[in-house]
C-alpha positions in Angstrom: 132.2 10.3 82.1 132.0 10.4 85.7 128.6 9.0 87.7 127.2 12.3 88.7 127.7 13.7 85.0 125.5 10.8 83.8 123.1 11.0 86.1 122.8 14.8 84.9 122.5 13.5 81.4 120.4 11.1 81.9 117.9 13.3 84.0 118.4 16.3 81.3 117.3 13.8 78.6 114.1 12.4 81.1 113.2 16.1 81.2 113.1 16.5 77.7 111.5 13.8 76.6 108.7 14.9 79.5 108.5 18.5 77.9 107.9 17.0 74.6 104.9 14.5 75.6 103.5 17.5 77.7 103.4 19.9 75.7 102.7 17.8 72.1 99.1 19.6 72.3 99.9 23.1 71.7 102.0 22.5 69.1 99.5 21.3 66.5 97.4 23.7 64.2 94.5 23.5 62.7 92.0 25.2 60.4 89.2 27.1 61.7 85.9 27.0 59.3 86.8 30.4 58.1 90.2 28.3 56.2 92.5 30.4 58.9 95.2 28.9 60.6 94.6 28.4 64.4 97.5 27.7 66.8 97.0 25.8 70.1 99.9 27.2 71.5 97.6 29.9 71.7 95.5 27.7 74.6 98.8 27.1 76.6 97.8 27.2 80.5 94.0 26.5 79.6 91.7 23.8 80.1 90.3 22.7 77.0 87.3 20.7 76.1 87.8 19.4 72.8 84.7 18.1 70.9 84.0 16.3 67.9 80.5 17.7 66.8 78.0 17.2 63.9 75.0 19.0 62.5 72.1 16.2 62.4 72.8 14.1 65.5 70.3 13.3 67.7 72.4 15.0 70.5 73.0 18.1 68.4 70.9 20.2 70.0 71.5 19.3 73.7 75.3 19.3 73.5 76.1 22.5 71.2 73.6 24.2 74.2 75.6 22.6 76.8 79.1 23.3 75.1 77.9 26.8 74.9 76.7 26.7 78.5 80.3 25.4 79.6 82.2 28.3 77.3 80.1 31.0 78.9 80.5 29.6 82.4 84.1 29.3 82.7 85.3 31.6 79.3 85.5 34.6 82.0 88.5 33.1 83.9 90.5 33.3 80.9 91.6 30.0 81.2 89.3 27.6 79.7 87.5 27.0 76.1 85.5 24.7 74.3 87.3 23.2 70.9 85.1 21.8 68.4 85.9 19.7 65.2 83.1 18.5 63.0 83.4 15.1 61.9 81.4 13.3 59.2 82.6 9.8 60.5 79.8 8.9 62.6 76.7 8.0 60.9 77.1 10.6 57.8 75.8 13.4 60.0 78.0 16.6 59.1 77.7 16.5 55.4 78.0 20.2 55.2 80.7 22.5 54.0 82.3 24.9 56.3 79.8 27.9 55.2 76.8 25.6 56.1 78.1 24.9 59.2 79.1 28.0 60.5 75.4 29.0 59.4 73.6 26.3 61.0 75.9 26.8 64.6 74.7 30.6 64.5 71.3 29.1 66.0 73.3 28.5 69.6 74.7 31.4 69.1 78.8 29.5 69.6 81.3 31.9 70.8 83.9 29.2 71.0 86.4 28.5 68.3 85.3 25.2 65.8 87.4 24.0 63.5 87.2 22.9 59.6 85.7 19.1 59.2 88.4 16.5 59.8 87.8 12.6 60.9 88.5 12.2 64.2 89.7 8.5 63.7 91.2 5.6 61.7 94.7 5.9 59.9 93.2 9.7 58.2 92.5 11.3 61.7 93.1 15.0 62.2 97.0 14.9 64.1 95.0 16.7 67.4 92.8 13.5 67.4 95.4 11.0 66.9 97.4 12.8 69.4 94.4 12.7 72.3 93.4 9.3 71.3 97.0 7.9 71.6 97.3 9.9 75.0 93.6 9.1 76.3 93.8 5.2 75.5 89.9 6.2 74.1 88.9 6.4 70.6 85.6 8.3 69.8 83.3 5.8 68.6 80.4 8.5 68.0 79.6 12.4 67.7 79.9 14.7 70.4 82.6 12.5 72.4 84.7 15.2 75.3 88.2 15.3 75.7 89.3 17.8 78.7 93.0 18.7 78.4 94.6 20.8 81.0 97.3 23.7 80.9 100.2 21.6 79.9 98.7 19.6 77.3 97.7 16.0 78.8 94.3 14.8 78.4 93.0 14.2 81.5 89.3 13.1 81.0 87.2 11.6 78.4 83.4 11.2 78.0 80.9 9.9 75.6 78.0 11.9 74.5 75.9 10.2 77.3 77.4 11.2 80.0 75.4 13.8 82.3 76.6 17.4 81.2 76.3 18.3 85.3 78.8 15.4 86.1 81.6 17.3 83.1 80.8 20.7 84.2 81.7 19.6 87.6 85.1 18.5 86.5 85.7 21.4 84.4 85.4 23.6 86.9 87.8 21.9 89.1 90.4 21.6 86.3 89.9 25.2 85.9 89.9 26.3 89.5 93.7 24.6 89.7 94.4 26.1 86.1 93.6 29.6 88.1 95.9 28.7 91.2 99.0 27.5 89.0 98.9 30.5 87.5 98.2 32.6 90.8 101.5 30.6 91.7 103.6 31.2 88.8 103.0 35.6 89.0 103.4 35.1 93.0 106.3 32.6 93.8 107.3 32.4 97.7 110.4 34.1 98.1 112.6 34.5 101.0 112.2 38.0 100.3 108.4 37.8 100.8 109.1 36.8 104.6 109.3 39.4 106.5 112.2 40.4 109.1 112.3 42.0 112.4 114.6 45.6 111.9 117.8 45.0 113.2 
């Protein structure tokens, strides 16, 4: 094999294996509290903030109002959404089945999609959280910890449930303002066609 065919092979396989990290996200599924099947593929070219969320936390109240706050903020530009997993992990605080939680969450009246209970860590985490651990480098270590993944699938902040809701929604909107002009990019690529000529 000549040098510039390897090169090409080696650069195809680089590419690949890029794709594949990337994109790892969207192909998980998960169940939604309703036992339906819900594909992230669907969330391709969105930011996401996923949550892990419980029913008698102390920051309960505070962050399903903020979570809801962020999802009816950004929600209209089609590109972002709030994910939320309940998790019993922390402190024994989402005991509930799915019906009791999707009755209690009807209080902040959550548009965004949640999921079925799942632990978010240790050797029995849900594959989403092992995935956004592994890729993050941060392991939730109580309820209501953020993970904001952009459009391709990469995590690319984290926060604890103390951290100033103002400070994330500031973030979020950025990630979704570039979310918004990749996307304005992708239906309106410079062309040479788009330049235009004098008439000969």
């Amino acid at each position: 094999m000549d040098g510039n065919r390897c090169l090409m092979v080696l650069l195809g396989m680089s590419l690949q294996q890029f794709a594949c990290v990337s994109t790892q996200f969207h192909s998980f599924t998960s169940i939604d509290l309703n036992g339906k099947k819900f594909d992230l593929e669907q969330l391709s070219d969105s930011v996401v903030l996923v949550a892990n969320v419980a029913s008698e936390c102390g920051y309960t109240d505070s962050h399903y109002k903020a979570l809801q706050k962020m999802q009816d903020l950004f929600q209209p530009t089609k590109k972002f959404t709030v994910l939320a997993y309940p998790c019993n992990q922390f402190g024994g605080q989402e005991p509930g089945s799915s019906e009791q939680i999707q009755e209690f969450i009807q209080q902040f009246s959550v548009s965004f999609p949640v999921m079925s209970k799942v632990e978010v860590k240790g050797p029995n985490a849900d594959p989403v959280w092992k995935y956004l651990v592994k890729s993050s480098g941060v392991s939730p270590e109580w309820n209501f910890f953020m993970y904001l993944v952009d459009g391709n699938g990469d995590v690319i902040e984290t926060w604890g449930p103390q951290s100033p809701i103002d400070d994330i929604i500031e973030v979020v909107a950025e990630a979704v303002h570039l979310e918004e002009m990749h996307q304005v990019q992708v239906e309106r690529p410079h062309a040479a066609g788009d330049i235009p000529h004098d008439e000969l």
